[in-house]
Every structure is written in C-alpha cells, then in structure tokens.
C-alpha angles and dihedrals in degrees: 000000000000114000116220132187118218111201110181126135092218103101095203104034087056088049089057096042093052090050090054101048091038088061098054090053109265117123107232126199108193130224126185089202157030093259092042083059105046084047089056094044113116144144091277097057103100098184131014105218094194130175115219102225106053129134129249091024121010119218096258089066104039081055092058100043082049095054094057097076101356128086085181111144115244133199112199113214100206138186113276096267102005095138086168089061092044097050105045088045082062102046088047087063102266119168097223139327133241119196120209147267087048136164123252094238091053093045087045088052094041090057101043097048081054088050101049087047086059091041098050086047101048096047097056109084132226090248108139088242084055085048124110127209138180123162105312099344127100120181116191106202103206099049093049084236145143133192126194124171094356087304122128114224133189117221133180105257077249089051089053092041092058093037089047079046099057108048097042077070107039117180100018122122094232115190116241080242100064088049092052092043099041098035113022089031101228145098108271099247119215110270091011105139096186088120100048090047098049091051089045079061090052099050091048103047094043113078122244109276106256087243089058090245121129131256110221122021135225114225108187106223089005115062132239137325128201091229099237122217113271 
C-alpha cells in the first residue's frame, strides 16, 4: 500500500481527495501547508501530492526545502494555466504536475505512473550485472543514484528514469513523445515542458564531459540525442 501526503490548504477539497484515494487502496496523512508538511515527511511517504497557494508555507517552498534531504517524489497540483507554477515546481526538482480543476481518473493515472517509475527504480538492486554505464556515467538503480566523474549525484526517481533511458539508447534521436509516453507514462499535451525541464536537471546536475561536448543534445523539431564519444 503506497503512502501519500496530501498537503492543500482547501479543507474540503482534501477531504475529498483523501476519500478518493483511500478508496482505491493508498494510505493518505494530510497537511494544510507547506510546514505541516515538511513536519509529516519521512522515509515511509512514497509520493507528495502538494498544491502550489497555500498559507504559512506555499508549495514551492515546501518543494525547495524538500529537495534539500529528500529524493521523494512530488507531484505539484497547480492552478488551470499557471506556466510560472509549473515551471518553477520543475526546476525545483518535482516529479509531474497536475493542473485543476482535474478529473479523478487522470489524477489516479498521474500518481500511479509516478509510483511504478519509483518502484521500478527501488527493486532493482545495486548487484554489477543491475548496473548501468555509459562514458563516464554509472547509475546504480536501487540507491536512486548517479556518479560521474567520480562524483555522486542525487537525482528524482523521473530524473534517473530519463537519464537510465537515454543511455540504454545512445546515439538515437528519441521524440519528446516517446519520453513523455514510455517514462513519465503519459501522452505529451500541447505546450507541456516536463520533459524540457527534466533534461535541463539533468544538464545541470551532470559535470561537464571531460572533451567539452554535450551530453545530451537538443534537436529542434526532433527531440533529444546521448552524445556519443567520437
């Protein structure tokens, strides 16, 4: 049974949120801001579901301050149009996003494609033959962690998928739809820049390769491309 905290200020919209998660299986704590749920987080919490406009402590913040210890992986539920929300909750390290108002079979969906890309993540063990390697970069699934260079990096359980993904195809051209539908587990919407975003954390968090060339490419109209080594 996954355990997911809510954190929304809305009293009855959490209510009815709880009630419907509750029925299809998952164990929900509650939080009305963003310092209740920092003060709830813990090892046992599998998915942060956190509204953005919330007293106290809003949910970027929350995120941040999140972000600091926590590889948790966070879902923002942000307001119908607000690219700015959307946007920062990526760049602060959130899982997906999920704008209101929203149906419960989408919400359902969006949590539990979240959910499998942990799973998949935290069975597999951190045995040589489970390992996987590309130039310089070694991911070892079951502790949710990079190295490059030597260097440890933390990395989001989506962060890890798309790297994983890429380098298990080195040298393709892959759509930014076929990311969106094989990692993140949903269609690719018209202006959604999830997928941007994730590869731009990436970026950031991987060092520079020793030969100055990139490591993942930007094809305009195409997708993206793992540099391979000349």
């Amino acid at each position: 049974m996954a355990k997911i905290l809510l954190v929304d200020d809305d009293i009855e919209l959490t209510a009815l949120l709880k009630d419907i998660l509750e029925l299809e299986g998952f164990d929900v704590i509650e939080a009305n801001n963003g310092q209740q749920g920092l003060e709830k987080i813990d090892s046992s919490i599998d998915l942060v579901l956190l509204d953005v406009m919330m007293p106290v402590m809003n949910g970027t913040e929350m995120l941040r301050r999140l972000r600091e210890a926590h590889s948790t992986p966070v879902m923002m539920l942000t307001a119908k149009g607000d690219e700015i929300d959307r946007v920062l909750g990526l760049e602060l390290g959130a899982d997906d996003y999920l704008p209101k108002p929203f149906s419960d079979r989408e919400l359902l969906a969006r949590i539990r494609a979240v959910l499998r890309r942990t799973q998949a993540t935290n069975e597999k063990t951190t045995e040589k033959s489970d390992l996987l390697t590309y130039q310089d970069i070694t991911i070892y699934p079951g502790r949710q962690e990079v190295v490059c260079q030597e260097i440890p990096i933390e990395m989001t359980g989506t962060e890890l998928a798309l790297l994983s993904y890429f380098i298990q195809r080195p040298g393709q051209i892959i759509s930014k739809e076929s990311l969106s539908l094989d990692v993140l587990g949903k269609r690719l919407a018209r202006f959604d820049r999830a997928i941007d975003m994730h590869v731009s954390n990436i970026r950031k968090k991987l060092p520079e390769r020793l030969d100055g060339k990139p490591r993942i490419k930007t094809l305009r109209g195409k997708g993206y491309l793992l540099v391979e080594e000349a």
